[in-house]
MARSEVEX-201836 format. One record per residue (C-alpha): residue number from 1; residue in one letter; x, z, y. Coordinates in pm, whole numbers. Layout:
BEGIN
NODE	resi	resn	east	up	north
NODE	NUM	A	X	Z	Y
...
//
This chain:
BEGIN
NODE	resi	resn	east	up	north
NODE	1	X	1149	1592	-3386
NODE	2	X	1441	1427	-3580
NODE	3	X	1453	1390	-3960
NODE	4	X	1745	1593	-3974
NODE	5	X	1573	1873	-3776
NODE	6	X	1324	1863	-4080
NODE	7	X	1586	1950	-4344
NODE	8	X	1557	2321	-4298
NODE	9	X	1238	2297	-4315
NODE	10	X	1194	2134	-4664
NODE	11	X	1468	2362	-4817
NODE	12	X	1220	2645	-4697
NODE	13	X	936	2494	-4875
NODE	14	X	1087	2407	-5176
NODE	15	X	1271	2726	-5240
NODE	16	X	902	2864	-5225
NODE	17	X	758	2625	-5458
NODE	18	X	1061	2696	-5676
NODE	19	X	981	3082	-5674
NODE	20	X	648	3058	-5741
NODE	21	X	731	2848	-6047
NODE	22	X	947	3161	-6191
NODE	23	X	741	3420	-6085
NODE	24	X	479	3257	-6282
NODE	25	X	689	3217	-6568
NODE	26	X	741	3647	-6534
NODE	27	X	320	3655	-6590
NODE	28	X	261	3761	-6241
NODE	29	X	72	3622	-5946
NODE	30	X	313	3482	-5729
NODE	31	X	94	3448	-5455
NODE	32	X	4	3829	-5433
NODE	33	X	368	3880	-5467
NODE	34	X	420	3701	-5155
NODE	35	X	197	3837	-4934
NODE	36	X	338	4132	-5033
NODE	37	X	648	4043	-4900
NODE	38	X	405	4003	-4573
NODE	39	X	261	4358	-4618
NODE	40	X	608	4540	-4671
NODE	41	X	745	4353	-4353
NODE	42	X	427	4480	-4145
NODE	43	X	325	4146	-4100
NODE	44	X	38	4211	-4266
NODE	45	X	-212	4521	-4357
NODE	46	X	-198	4707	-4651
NODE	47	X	-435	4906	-4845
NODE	48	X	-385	5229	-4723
NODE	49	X	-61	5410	-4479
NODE	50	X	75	5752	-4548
NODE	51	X	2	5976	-4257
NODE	52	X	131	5836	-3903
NODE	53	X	233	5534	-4018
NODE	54	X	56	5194	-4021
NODE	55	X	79	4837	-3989
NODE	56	X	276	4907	-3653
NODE	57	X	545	5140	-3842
NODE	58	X	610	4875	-4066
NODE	59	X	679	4603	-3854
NODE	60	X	910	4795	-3619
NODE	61	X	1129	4896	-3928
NODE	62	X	1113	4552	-3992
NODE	63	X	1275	4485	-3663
NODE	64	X	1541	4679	-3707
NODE	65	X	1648	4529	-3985
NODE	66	X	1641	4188	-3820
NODE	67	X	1832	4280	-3531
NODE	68	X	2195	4263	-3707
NODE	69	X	2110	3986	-3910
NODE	70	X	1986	3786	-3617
NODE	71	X	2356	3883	-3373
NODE	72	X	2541	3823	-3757
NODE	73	X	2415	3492	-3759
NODE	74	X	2429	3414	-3347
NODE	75	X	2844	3508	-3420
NODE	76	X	2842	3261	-3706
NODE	77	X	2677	3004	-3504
NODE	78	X	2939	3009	-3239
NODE	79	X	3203	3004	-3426
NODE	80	X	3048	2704	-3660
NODE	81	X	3026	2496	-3258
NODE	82	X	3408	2493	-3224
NODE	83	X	3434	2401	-3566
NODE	84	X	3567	2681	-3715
NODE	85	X	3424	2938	-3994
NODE	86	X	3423	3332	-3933
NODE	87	X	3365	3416	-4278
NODE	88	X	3515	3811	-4105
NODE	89	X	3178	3892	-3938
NODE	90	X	3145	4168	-4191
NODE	91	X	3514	4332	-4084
NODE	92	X	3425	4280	-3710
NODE	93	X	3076	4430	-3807
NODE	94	X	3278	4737	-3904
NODE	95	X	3561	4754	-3654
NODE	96	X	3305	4743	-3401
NODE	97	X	3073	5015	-3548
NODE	98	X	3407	5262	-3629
NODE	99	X	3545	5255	-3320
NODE	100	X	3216	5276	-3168
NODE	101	X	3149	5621	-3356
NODE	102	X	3461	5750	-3298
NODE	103	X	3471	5741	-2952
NODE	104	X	3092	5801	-2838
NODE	105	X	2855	5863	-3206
NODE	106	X	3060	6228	-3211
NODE	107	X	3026	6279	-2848
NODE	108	X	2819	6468	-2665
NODE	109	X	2735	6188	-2380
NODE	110	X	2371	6237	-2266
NODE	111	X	2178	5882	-2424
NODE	112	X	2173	5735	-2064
NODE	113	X	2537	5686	-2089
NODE	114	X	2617	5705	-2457
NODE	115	X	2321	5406	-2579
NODE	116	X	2494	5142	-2305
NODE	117	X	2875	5230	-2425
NODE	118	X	2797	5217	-2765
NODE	119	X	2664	4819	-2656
NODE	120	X	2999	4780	-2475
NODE	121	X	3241	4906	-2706
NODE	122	X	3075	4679	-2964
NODE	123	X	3109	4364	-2757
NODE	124	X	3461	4473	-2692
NODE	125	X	3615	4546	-3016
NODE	126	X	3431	4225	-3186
NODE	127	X	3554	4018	-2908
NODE	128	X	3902	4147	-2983
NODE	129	X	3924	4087	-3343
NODE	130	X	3783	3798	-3335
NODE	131	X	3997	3691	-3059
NODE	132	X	4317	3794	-3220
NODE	133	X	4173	3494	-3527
NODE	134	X	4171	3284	-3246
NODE	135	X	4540	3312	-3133
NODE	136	X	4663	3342	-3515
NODE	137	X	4492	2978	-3493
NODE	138	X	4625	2835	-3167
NODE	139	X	4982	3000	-3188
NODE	140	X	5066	2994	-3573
NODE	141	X	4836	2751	-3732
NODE	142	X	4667	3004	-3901
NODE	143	X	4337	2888	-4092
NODE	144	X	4033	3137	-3990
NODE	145	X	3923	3165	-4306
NODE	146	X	4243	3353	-4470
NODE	147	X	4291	3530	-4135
NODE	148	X	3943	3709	-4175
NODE	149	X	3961	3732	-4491
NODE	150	X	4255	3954	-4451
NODE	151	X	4094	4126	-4141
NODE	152	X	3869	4207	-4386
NODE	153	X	4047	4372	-4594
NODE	154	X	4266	4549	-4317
NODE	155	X	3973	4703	-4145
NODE	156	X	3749	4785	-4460
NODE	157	X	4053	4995	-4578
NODE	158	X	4194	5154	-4233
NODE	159	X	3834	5223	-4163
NODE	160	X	3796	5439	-4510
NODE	161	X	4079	5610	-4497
NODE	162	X	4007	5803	-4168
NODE	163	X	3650	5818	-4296
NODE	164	X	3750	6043	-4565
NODE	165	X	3995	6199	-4398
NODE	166	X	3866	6319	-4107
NODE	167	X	3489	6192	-4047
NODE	168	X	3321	6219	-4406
NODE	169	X	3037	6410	-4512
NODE	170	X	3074	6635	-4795
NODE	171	X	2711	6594	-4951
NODE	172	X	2700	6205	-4886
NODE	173	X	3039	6115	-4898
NODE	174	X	2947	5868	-4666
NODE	175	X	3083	5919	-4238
NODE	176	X	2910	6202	-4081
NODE	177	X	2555	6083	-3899
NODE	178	X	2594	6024	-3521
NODE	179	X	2429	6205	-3264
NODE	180	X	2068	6080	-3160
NODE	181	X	2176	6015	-2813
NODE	182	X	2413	5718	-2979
NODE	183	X	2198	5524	-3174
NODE	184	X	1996	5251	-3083
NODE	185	X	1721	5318	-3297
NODE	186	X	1492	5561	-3171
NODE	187	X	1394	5771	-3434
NODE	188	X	1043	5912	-3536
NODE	189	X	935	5841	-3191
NODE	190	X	561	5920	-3146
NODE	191	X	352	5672	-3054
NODE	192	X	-40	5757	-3031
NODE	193	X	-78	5856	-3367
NODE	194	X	207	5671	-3513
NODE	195	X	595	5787	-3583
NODE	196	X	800	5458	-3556
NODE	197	X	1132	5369	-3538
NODE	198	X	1177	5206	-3240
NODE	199	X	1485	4957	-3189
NODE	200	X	1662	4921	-2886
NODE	201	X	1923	4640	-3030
NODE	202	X	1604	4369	-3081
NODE	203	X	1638	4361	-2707
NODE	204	X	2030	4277	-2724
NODE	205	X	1950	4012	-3004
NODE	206	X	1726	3879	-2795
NODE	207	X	1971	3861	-2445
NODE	208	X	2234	3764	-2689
NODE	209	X	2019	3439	-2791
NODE	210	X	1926	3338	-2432
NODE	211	X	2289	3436	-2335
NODE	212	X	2409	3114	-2590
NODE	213	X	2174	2877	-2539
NODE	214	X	2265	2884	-2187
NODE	215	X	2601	2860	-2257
NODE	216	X	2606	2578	-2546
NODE	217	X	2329	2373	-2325
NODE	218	X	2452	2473	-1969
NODE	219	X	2758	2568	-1939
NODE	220	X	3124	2364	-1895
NODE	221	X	3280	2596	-2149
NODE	222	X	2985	2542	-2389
NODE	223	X	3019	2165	-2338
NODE	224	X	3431	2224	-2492
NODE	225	X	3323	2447	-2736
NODE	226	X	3112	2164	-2882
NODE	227	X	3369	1907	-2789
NODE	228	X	3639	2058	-3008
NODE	229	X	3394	2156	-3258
NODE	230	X	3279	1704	-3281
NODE	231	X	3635	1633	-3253
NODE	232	X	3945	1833	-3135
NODE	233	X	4187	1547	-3100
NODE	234	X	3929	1379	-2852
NODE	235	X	3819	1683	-2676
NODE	236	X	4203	1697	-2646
NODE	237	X	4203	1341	-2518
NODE	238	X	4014	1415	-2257
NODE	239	X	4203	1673	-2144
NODE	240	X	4028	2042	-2264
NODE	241	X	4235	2262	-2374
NODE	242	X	4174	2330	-2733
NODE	243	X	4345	2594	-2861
NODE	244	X	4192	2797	-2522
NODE	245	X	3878	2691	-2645
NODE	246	X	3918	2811	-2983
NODE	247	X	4019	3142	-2895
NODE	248	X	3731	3198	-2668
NODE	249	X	3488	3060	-2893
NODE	250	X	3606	3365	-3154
NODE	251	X	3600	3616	-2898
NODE	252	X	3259	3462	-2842
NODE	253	X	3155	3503	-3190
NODE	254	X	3362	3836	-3256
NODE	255	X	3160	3979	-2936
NODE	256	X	2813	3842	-3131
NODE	257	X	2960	4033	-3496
NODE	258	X	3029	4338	-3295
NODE	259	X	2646	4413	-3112
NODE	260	X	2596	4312	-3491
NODE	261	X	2798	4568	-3615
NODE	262	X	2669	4858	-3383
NODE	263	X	2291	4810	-3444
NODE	264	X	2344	4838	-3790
NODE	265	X	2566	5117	-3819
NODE	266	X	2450	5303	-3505
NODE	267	X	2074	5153	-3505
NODE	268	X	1906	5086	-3835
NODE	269	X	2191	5308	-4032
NODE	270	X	2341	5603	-3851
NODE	271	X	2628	5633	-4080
NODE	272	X	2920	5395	-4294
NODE	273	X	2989	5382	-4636
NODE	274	X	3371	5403	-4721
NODE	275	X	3548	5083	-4855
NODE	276	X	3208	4863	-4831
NODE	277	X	3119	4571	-4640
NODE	278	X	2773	4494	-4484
NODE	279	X	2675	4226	-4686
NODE	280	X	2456	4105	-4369
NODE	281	X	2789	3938	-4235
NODE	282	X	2867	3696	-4557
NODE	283	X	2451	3637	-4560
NODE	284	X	2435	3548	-4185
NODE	285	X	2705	3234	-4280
NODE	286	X	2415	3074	-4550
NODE	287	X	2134	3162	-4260
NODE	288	X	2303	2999	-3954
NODE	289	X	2364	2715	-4162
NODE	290	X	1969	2715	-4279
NODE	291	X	1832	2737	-3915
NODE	292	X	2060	2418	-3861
NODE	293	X	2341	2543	-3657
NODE	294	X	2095	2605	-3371
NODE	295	X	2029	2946	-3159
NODE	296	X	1644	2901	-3227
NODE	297	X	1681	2781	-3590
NODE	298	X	1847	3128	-3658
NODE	299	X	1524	3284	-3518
NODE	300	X	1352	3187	-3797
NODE	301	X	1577	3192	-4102
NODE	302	X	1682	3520	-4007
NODE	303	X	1298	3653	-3963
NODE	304	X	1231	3453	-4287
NODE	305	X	1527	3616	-4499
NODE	306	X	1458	3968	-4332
NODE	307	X	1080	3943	-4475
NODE	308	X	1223	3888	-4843
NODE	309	X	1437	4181	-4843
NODE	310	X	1201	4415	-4648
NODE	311	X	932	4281	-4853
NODE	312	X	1097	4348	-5182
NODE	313	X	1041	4698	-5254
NODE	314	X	642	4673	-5162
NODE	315	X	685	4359	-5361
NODE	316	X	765	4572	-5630
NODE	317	X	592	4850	-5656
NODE	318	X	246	4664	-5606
NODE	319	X	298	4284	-5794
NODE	320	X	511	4438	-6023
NODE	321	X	771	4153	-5973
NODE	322	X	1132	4332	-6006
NODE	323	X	1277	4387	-5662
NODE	324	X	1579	4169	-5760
NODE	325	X	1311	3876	-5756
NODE	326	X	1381	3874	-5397
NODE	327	X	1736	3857	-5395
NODE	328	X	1724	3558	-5663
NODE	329	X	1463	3369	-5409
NODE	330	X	1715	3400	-5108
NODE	331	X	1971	3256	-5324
NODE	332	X	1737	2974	-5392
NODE	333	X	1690	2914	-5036
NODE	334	X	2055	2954	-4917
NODE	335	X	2122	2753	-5233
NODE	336	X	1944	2453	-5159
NODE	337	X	2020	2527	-4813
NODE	338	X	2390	2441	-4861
NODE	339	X	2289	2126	-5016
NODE	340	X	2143	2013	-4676
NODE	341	X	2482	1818	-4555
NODE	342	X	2449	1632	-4883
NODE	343	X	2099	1521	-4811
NODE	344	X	2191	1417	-4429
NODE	345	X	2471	1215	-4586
NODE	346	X	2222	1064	-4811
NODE	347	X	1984	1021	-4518
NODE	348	X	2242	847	-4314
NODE	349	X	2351	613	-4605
NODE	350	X	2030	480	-4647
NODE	351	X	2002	437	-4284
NODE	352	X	2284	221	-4303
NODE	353	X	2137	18	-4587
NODE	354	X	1830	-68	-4406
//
């Protein structure tokens, strides 16, 4: 293993070391706080289970939150290869899921048919927007980053007004729940003497990883994608096309933000919230970036950011450590996480010295 690859790995650790240092500073026992975080992801027992839940229950719900933060992080990823930054995975989230609803969570498609176009219509719309960054790039020169920003915007707003207007729910003011045949969670599901949650989208987070480490490691258009990404003026050199390869690469990484998108609004939520953002898509830049730009780095920064905030609330009620401790220690990681280019810098400076 390379030095560099060890970076993550020390941010980790001393983000940890840093937490328990305030948490004992609050007059609580910051390693019972932690394993808590373990017992509230399922990844470990707790005292005692409500009826027809268990150990089991917990961890599944735990996978379902993963899921989108995993395929938010994949789309970052991608994008981050061609050297460019999708800071929009939130709006494509969205898009994605609306769209989605619209045309099969209302419907009355049996789940053979609606569970597999809900999948599609994701991959589609994500790839679209996403793509349409791409061009703005090629064609006008337009950076990504104020492109989808203003995507952002565009679709947070177009998406709320026909959410109120035609889709909302009078009690939640939130969008009317889909159908059960759409999601791709399985609700309640009985197993033995369990009721889980069951989620079908860890299975597309997991084809969707495969899927782009075959195609970064494999693959001739993976090969450009990293090409531009080093350098675009000697990927263009050597004759690749690099403002095709930027486009694709953000149809590649809308496509990710959109399976994103529909397992959290159609899998682990069933519903959207007018004029907000998933805040999953601006987190999955800070975890691609601590599992080191790589498709099985994101494995584990996304599982380790997921057990925080699933963790929290157990966290809470049992340590008695506030909930928002947990969202203060995954700043600390993506934090000191951000700080890794410095230290590679550093790294390579004293290499030189030597």
């Amino acid at each position: 293993m390379k030095k560099h690859d060890l970076i993550p790995v020390f941010t980790v650790l001393l983000s940890l070391i840093l937490g328990i240092v305030v948490i004992a500073l609050l007059g609580k026992n910051p390693f019972l706080a932690y394993y808590n975080l373990l017992q509230g992801s399922g990844l470990a027992p707790k005292a005692s289970y409500a009826g027809h839940k268990g150990m089991i229950t917990d961890f599944t719900s735990f996978l379902n939150a993963l899921t989108p933060m995993l395929l938010a992080s994949l789309s970052v990823l991608i994008a981050l290869k061609a050297g460019l930054f999708n800071i929009g995975v939130s709006g494509q989230m969205l898009a994605a899921a609306f769209v989605a609803t619209v045309l099969v969570g209302y419907s009355e498609l049996p789940a053979v048919l609606a569970k597999p176009l809900v999948i599609l219509i994701g991959l589609t719309v994500g790839a679209l927007v996403g793509g349409l960054v791409g061009y703005l790039r090629h064609r006008f020169n337009i950076n990504e980053v104020v492109s989808t920003i203003m995507c952002n915007y565009i679709v947070q707003f177009v998406a709320s007004f026909f959410i109120n207007v035609f889709f909302v729910d009078p009690v939640s003011r939130q969008s009317k729940n889909i159908g059960a045949a759409s999601r791709l969670t399985l609700v309640d599901t009985v197993v033995g003497d369990y009721k889980m949650d069951i989620p079908l989208g860890i299975l597309v987070a997991a084809a969707a990883v495969a899927a782009t480490v075959f195609l970064l490691g494999k693959t001739t258009l993976g090969f450009e994608i990293k090409a531009v990404g080093s350098s675009s003026r000697a990927a263009e050199y050597a004759g690749i096309r690099v403002g095709r390869t930027r486009v694709l690469a953000m149809m590649l990484s809308g496509g990710a933000a959109g399976l994103a998108g529909v397992t959290y609004y159609l899998g682990y939520f069933c519903s959207m919230q007018p004029r907000v953002l998933a805040s999953t898509g601006y987190d999955a830049i800070a975890v691609a970036l601590l599992g080191n730009s790589s498709p099985i780095g994101i494995i584990f920064s996304s599982f380790l950011i997921t057990v925080i905030s699933k963790g929290s609330t157990y966290m809470s009620s049992t340590a008695g450590v506030q909930a928002e401790m947990a969202s203060a220690l995954t700043g600390i990681i993506l934090l000191i996480s951000a700080c890794g280019a410095y230290v590679r810098e550093r790294l390579e400076r004293w290499k030189e010295n030597r």
